[in-house]
PyMOL Python script that loads the backbone (N, CA, C, O; Angstrom):
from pymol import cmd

cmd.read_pdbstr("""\
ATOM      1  N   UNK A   1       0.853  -1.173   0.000  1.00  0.00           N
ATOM      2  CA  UNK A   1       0.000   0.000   0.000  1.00  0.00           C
ATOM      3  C   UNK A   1       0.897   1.234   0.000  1.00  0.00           C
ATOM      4  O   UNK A   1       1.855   1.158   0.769  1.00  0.00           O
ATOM      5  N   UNK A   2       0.747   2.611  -0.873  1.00  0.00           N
ATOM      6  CA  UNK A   2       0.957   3.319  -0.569  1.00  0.00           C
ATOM      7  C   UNK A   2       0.058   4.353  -0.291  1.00  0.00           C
ATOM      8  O   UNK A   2      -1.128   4.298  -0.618  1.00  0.00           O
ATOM      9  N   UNK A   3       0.685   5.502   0.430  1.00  0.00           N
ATOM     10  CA  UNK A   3      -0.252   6.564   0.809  1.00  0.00           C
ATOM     11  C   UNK A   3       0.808   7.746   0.472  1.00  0.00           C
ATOM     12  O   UNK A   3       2.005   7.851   0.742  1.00  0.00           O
ATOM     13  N   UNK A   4      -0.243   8.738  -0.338  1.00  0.00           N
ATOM     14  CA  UNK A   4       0.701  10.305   0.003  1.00  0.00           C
ATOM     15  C   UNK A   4       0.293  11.129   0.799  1.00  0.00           C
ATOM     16  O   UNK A   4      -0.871  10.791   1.017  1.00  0.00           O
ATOM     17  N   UNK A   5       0.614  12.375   1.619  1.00  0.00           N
ATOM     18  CA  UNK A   5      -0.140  13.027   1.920  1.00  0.00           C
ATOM     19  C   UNK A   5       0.357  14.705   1.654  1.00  0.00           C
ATOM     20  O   UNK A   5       1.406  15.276   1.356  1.00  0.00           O
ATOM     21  N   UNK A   6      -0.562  14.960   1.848  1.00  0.00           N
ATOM     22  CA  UNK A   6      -0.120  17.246   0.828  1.00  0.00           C
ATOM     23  C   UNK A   6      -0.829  17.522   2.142  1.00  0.00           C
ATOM     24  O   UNK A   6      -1.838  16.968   2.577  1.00  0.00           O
ATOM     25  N   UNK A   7       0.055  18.695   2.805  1.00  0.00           N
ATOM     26  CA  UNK A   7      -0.236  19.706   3.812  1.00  0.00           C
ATOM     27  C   UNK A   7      -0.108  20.675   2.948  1.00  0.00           C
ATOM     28  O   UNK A   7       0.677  20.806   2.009  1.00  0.00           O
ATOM     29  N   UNK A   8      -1.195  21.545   3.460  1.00  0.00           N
ATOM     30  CA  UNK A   8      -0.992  23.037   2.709  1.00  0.00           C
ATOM     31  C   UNK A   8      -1.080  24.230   3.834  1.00  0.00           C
ATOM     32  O   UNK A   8      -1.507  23.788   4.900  1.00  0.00           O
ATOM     33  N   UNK A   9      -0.912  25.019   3.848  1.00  0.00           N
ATOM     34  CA  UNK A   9      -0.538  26.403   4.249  1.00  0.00           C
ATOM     35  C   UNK A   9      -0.125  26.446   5.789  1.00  0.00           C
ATOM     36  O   UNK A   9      -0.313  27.265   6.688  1.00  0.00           O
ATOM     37  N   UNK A  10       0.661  24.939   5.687  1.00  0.00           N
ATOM     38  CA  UNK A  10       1.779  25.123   6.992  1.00  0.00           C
ATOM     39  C   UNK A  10       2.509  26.630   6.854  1.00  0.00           C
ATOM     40  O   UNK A  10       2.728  27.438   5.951  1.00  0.00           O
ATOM     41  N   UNK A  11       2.772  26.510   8.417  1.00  0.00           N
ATOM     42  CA  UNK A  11       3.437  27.800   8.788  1.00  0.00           C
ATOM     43  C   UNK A  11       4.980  27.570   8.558  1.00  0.00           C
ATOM     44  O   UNK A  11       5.542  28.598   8.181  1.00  0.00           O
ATOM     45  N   UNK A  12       6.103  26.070   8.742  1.00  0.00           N
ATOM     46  CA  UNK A  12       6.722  26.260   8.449  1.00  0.00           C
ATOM     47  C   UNK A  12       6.922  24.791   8.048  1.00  0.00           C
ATOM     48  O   UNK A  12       5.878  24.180   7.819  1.00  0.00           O
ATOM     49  N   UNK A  13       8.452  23.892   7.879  1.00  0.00           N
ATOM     50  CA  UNK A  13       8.484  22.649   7.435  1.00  0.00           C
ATOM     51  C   UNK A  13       8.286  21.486   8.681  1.00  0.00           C
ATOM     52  O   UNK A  13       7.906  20.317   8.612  1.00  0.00           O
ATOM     53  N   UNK A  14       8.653  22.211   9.695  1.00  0.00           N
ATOM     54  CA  UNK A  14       8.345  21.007  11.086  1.00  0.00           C
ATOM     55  C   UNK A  14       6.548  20.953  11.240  1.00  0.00           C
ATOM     56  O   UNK A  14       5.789  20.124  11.742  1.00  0.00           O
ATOM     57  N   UNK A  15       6.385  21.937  10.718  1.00  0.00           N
ATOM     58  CA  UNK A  15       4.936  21.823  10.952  1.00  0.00           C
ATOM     59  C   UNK A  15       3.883  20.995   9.692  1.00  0.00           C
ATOM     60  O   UNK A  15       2.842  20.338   9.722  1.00  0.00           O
ATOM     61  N   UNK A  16       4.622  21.361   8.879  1.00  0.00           N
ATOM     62  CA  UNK A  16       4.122  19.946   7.205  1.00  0.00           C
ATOM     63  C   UNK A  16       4.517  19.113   7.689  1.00  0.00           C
ATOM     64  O   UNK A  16       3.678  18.319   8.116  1.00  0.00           O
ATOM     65  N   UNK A  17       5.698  18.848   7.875  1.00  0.00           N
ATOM     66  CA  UNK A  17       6.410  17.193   8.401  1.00  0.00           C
ATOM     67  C   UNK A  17       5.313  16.858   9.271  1.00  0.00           C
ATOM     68  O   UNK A  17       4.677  15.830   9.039  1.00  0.00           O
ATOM     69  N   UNK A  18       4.972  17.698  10.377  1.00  0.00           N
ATOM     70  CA  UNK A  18       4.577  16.580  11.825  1.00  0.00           C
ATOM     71  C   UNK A  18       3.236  16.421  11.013  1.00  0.00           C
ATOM     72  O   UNK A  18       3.065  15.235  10.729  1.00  0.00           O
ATOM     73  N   UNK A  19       2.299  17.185  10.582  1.00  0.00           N
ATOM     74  CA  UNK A  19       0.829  17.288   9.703  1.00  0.00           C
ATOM     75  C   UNK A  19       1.406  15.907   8.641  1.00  0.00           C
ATOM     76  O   UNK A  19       0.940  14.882   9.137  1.00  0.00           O
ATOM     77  N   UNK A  20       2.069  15.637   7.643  1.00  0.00           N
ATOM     78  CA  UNK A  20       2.166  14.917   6.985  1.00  0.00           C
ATOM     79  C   UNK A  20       2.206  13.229   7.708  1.00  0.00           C
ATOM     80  O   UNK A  20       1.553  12.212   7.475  1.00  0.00           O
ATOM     81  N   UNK A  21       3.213  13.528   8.584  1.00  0.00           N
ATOM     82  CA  UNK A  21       3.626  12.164   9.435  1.00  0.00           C
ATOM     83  C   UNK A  21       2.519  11.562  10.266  1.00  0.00           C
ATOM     84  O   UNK A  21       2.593  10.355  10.495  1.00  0.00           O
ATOM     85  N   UNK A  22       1.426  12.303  10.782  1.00  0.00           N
ATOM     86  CA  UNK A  22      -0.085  11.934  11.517  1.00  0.00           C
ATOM     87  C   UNK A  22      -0.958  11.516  10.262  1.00  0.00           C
ATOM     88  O   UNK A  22      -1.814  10.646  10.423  1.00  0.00           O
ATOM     89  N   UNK A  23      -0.808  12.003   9.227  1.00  0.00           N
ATOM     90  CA  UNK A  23      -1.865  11.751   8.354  1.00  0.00           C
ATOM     91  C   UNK A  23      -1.171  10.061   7.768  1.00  0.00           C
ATOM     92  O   UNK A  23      -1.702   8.954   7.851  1.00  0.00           O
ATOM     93  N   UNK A  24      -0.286  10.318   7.389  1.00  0.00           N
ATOM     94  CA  UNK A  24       0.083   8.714   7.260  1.00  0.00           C
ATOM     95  C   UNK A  24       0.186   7.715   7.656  1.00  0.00           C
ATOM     96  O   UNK A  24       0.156   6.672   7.002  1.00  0.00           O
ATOM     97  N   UNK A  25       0.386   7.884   9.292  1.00  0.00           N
ATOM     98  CA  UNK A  25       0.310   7.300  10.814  1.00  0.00           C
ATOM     99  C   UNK A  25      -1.228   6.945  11.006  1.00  0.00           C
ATOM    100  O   UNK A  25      -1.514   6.081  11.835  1.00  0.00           O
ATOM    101  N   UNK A  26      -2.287   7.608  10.235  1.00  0.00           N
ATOM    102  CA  UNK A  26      -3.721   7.278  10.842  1.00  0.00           C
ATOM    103  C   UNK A  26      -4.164   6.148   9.648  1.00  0.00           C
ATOM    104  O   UNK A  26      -4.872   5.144   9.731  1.00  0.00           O
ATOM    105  N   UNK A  27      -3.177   6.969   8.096  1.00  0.00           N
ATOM    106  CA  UNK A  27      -3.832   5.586   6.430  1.00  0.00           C
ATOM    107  C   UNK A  27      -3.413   3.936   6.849  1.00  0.00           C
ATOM    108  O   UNK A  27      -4.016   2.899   6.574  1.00  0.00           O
ATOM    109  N   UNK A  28      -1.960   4.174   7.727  1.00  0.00           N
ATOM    110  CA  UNK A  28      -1.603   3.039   8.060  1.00  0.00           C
ATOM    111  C   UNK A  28      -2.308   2.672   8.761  1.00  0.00           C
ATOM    112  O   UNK A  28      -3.409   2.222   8.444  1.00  0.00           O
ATOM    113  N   UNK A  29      -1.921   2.752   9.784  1.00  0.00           N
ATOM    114  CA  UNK A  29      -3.185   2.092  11.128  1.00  0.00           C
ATOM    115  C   UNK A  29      -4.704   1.510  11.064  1.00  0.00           C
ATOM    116  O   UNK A  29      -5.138   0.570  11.730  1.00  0.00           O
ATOM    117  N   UNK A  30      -5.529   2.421   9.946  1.00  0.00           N
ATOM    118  CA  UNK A  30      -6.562   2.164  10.017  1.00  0.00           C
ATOM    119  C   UNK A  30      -7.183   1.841   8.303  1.00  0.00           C
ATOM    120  O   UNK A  30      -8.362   1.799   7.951  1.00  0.00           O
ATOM    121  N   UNK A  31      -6.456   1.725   7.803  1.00  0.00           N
ATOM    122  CA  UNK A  31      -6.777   1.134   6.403  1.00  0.00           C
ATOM    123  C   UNK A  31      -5.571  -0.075   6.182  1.00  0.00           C
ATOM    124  O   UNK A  31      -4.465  -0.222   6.702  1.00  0.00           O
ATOM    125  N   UNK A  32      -6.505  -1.048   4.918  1.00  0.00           N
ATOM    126  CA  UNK A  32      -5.461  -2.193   4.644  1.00  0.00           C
ATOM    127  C   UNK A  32      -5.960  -2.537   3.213  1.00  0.00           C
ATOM    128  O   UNK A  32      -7.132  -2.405   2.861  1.00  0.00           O
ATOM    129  N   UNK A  33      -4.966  -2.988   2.434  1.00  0.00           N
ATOM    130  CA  UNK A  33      -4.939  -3.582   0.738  1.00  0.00           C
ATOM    131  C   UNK A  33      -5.574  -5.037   1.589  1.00  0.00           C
ATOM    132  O   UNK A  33      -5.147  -5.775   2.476  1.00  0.00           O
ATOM    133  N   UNK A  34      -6.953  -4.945   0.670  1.00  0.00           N
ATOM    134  CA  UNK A  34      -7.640  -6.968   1.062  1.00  0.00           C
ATOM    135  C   UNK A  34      -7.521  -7.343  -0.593  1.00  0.00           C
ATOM    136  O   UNK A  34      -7.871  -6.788  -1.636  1.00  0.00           O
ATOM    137  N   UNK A  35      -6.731  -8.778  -0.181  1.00  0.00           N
ATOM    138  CA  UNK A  35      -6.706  -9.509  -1.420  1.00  0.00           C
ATOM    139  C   UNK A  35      -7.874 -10.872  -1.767  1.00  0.00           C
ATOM    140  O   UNK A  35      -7.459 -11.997  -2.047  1.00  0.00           O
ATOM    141  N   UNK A  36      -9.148 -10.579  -1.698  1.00  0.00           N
ATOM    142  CA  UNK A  36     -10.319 -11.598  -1.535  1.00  0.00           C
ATOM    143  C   UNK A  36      -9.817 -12.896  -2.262  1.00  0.00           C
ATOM    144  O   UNK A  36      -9.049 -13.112  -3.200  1.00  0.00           O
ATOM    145  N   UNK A  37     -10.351 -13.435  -1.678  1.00  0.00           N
ATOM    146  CA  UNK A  37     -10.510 -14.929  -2.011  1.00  0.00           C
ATOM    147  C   UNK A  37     -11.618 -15.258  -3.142  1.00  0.00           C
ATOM    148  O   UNK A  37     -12.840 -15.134  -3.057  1.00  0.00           O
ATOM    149  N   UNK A  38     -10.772 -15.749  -4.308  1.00  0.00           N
ATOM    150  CA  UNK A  38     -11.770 -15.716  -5.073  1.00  0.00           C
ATOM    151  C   UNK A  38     -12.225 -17.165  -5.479  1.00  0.00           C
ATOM    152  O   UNK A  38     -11.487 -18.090  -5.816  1.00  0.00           O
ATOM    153  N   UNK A  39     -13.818 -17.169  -5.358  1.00  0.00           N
ATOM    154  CA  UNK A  39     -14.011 -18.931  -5.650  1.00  0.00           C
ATOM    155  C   UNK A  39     -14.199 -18.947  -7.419  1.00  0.00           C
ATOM    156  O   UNK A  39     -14.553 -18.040  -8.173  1.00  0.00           O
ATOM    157  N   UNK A  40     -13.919 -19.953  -7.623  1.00  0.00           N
ATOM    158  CA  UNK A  40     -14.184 -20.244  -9.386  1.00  0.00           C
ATOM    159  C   UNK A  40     -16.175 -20.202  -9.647  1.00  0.00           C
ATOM    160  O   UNK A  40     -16.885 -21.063  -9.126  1.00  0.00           O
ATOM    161  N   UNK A  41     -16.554 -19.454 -10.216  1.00  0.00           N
ATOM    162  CA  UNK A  41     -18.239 -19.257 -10.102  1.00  0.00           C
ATOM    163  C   UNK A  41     -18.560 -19.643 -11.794  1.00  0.00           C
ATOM    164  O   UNK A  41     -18.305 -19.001 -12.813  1.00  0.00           O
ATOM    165  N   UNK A  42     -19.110 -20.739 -11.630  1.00  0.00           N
ATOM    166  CA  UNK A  42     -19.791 -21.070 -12.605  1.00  0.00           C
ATOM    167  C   UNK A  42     -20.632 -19.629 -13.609  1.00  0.00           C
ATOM    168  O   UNK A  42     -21.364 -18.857 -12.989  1.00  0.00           O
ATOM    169  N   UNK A  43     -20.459 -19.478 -14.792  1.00  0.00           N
ATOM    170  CA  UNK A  43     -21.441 -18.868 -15.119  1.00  0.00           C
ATOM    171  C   UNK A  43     -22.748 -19.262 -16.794  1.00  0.00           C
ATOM    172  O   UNK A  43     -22.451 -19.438 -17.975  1.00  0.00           O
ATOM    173  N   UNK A  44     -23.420 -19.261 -16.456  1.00  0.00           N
ATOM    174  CA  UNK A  44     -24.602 -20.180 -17.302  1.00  0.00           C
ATOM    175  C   UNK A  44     -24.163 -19.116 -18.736  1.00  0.00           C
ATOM    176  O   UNK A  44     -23.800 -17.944 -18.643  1.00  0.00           O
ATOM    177  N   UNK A  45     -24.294 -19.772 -19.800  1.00  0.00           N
ATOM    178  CA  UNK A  45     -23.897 -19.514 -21.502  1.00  0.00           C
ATOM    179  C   UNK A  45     -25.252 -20.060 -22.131  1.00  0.00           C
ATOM    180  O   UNK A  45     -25.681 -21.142 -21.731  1.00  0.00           O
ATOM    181  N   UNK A  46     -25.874 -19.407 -23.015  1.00  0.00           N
ATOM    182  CA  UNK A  46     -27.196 -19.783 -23.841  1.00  0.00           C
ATOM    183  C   UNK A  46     -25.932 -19.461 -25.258  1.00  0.00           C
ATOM    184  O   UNK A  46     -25.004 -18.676 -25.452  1.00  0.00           O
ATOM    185  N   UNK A  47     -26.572 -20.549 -25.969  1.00  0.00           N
ATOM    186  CA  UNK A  47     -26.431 -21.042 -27.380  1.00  0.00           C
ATOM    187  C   UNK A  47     -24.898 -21.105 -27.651  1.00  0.00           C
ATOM    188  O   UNK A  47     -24.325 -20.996 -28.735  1.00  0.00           O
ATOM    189  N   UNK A  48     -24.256 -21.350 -26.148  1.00  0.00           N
ATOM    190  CA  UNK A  48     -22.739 -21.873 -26.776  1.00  0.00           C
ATOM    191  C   UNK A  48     -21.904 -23.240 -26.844  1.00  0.00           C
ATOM    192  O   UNK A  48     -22.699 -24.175 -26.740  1.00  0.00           O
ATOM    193  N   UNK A  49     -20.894 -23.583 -26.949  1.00  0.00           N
ATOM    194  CA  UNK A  49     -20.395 -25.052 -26.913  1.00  0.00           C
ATOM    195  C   UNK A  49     -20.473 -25.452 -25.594  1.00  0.00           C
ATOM    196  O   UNK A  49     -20.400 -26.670 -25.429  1.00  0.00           O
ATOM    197  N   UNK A  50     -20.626 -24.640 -24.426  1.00  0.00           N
ATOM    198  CA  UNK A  50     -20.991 -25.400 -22.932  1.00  0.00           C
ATOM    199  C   UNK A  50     -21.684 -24.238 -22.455  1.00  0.00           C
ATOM    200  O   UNK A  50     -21.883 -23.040 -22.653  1.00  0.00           O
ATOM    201  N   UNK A  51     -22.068 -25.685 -21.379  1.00  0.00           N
ATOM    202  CA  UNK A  51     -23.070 -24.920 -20.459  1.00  0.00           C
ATOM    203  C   UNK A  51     -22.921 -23.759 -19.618  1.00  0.00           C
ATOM    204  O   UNK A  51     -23.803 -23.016 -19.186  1.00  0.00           O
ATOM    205  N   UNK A  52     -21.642 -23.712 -19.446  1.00  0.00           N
ATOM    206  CA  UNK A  52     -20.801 -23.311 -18.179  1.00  0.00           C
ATOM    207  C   UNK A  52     -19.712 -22.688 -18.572  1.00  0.00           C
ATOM    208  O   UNK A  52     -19.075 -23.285 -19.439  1.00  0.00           O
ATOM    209  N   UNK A  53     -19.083 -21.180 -18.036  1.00  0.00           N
ATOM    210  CA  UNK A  53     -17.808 -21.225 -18.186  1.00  0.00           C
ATOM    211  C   UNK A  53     -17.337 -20.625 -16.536  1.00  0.00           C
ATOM    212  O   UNK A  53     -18.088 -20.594 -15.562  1.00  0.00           O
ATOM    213  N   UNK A  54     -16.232 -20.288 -16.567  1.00  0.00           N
ATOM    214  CA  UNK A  54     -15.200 -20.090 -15.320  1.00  0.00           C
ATOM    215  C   UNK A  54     -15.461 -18.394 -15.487  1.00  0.00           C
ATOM    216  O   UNK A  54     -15.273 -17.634 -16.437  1.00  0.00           O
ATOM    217  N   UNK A  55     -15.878 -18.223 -14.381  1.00  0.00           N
ATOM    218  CA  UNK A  55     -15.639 -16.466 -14.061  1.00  0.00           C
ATOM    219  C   UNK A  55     -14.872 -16.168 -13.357  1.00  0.00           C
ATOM    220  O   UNK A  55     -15.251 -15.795 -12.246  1.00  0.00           O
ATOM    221  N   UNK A  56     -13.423 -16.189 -13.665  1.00  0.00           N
ATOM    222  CA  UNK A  56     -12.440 -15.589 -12.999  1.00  0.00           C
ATOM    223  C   UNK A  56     -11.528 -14.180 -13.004  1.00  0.00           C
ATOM    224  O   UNK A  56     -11.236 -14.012 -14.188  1.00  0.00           O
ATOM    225  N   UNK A  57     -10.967 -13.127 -12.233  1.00  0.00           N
ATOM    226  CA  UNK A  57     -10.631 -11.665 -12.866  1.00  0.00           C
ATOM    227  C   UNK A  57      -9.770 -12.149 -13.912  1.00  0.00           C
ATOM    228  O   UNK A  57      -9.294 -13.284 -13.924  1.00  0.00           O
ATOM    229  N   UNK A  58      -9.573 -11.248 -14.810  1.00  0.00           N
ATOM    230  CA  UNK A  58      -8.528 -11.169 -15.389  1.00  0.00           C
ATOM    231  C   UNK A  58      -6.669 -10.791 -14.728  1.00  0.00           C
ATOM    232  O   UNK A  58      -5.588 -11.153 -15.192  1.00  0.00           O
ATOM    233  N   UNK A  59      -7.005  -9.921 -13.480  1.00  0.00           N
ATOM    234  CA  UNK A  59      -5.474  -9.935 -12.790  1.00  0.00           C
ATOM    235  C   UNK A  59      -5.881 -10.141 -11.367  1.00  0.00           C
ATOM    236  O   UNK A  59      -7.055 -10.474 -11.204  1.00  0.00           O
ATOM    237  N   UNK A  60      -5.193 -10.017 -10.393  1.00  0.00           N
ATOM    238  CA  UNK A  60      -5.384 -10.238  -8.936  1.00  0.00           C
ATOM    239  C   UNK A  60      -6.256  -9.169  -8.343  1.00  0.00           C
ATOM    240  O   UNK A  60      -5.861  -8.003  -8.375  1.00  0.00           O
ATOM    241  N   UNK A  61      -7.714  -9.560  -7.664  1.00  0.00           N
ATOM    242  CA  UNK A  61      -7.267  -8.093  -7.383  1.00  0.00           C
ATOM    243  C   UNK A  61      -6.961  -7.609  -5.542  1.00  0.00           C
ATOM    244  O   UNK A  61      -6.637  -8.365  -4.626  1.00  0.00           O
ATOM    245  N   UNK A  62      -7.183  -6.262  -5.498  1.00  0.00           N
ATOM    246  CA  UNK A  62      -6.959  -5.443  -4.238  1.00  0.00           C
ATOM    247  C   UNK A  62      -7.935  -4.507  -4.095  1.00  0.00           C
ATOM    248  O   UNK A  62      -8.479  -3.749  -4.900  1.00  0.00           O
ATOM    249  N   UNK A  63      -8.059  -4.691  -2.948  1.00  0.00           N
ATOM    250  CA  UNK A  63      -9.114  -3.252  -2.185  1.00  0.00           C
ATOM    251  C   UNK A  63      -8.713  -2.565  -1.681  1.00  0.00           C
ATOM    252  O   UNK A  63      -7.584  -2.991  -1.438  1.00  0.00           O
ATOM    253  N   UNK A  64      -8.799  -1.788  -1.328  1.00  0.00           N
ATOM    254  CA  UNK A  64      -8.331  -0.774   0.249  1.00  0.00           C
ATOM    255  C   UNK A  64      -9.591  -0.329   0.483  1.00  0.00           C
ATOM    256  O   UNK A  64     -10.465   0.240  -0.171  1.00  0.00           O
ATOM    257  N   UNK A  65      -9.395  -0.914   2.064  1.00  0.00           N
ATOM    258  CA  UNK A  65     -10.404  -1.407   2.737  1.00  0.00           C
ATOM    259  C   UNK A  65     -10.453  -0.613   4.426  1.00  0.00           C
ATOM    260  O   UNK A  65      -9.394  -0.345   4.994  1.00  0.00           O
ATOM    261  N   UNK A  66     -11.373  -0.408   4.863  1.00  0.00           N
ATOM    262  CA  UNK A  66     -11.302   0.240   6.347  1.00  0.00           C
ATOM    263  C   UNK A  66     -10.666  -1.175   7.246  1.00  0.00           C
ATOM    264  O   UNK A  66     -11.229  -2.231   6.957  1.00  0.00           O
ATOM    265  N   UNK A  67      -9.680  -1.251   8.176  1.00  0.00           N
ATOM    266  CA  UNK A  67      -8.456  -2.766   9.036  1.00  0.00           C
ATOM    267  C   UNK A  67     -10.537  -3.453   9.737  1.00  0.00           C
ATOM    268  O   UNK A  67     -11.005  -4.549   9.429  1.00  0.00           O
ATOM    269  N   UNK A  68     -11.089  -2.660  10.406  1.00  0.00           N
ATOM    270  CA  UNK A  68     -12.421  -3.086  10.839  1.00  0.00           C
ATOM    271  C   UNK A  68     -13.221  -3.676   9.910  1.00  0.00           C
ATOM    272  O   UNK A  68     -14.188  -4.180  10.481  1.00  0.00           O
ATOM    273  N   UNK A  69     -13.246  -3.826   8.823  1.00  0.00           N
ATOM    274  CA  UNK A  69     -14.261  -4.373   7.597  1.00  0.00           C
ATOM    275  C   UNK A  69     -13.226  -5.208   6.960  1.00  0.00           C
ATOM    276  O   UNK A  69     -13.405  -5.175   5.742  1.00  0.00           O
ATOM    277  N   UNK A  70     -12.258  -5.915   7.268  1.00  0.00           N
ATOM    278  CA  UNK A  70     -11.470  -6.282   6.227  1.00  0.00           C
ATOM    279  C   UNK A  70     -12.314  -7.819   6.415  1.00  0.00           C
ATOM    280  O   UNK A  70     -12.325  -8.412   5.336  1.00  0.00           O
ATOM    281  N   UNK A  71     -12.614  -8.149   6.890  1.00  0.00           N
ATOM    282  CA  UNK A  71     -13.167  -9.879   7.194  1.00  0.00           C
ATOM    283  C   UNK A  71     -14.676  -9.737   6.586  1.00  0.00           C
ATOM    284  O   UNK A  71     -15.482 -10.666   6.611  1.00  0.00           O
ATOM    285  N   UNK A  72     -14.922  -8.570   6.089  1.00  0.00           N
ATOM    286  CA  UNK A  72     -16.413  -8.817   6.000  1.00  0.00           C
ATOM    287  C   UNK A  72     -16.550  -8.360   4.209  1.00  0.00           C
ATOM    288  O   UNK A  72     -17.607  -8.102   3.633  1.00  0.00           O
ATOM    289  N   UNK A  73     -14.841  -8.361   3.454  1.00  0.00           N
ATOM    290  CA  UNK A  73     -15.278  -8.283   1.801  1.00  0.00           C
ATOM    291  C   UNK A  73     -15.585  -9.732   1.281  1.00  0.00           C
ATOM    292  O   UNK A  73     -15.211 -10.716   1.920  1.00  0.00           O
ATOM    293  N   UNK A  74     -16.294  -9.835   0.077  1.00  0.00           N
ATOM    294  CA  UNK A  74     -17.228 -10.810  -0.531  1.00  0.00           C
ATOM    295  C   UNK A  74     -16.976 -10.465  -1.797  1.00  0.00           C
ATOM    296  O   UNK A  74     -16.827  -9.249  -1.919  1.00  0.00           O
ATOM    297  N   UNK A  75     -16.845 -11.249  -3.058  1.00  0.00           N
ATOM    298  CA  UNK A  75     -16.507 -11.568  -3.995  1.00  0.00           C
ATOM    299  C   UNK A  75     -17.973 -12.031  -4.505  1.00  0.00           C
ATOM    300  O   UNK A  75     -18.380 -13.080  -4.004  1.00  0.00           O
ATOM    301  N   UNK A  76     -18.950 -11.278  -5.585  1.00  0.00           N
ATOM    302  CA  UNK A  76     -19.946 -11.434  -6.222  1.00  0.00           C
ATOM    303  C   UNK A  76     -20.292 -11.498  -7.568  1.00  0.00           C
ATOM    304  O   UNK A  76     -20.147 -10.427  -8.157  1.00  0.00           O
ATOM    305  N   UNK A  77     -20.716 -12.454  -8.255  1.00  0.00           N
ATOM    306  CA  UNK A  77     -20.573 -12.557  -9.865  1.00  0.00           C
ATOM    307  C   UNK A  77     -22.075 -12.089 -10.235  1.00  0.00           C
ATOM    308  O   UNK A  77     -23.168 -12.638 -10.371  1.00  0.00           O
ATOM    309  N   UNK A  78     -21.554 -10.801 -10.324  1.00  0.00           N
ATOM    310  CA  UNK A  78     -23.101 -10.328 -10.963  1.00  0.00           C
ATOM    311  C   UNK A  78     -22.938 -10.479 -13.064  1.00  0.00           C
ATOM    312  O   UNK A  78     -21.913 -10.367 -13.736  1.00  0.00           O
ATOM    313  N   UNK A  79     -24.503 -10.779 -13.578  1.00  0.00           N
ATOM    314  CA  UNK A  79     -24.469 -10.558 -15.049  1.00  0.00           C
ATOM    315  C   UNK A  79     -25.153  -9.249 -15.556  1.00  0.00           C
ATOM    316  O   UNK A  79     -25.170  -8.988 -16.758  1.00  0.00           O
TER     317      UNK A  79
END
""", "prot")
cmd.dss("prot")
cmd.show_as("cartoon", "prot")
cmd.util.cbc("prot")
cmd.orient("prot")
């Protein structure tokens, strides 16, 4: 994960630094990249050579996610 953060109309650079360093101190702490678990989901095909094919992403994916909700993302094959 990365995070940036922009202070603006600090008074001087200890004061962006410490403003910058809390704001990154809170993305860490309380946010997280979730890599779901993805099950292989059947999906139904009309008028092709099968019944069935594999709905899987095309690359891995990632969320960023609130660290409190990370157990509660779900992976859904909508058509």
């Amino acid at each position: 994960m990365e995070l940036v953060a922009v202070i603006m109309g600090g008074e001087n650079s200890n004061e962006r630094f410490s403003g910058a360093k809390k704001l990154l101190d809170y993305g860490f702490a309380n946010y997280a990249l979730v890599s779901p678990e993805i099950t292989e989901n059947a999906v139904p095909v009309k008028l092709g050579k099968a019944d069935f094919v594999k709905a899987v992403p095309a690359e891995p994916i990632q969320i960023l996610v609130d660290k409190a909700q990370k157990n509660q993302v779900q992976i859904q094959t909508v058509l």
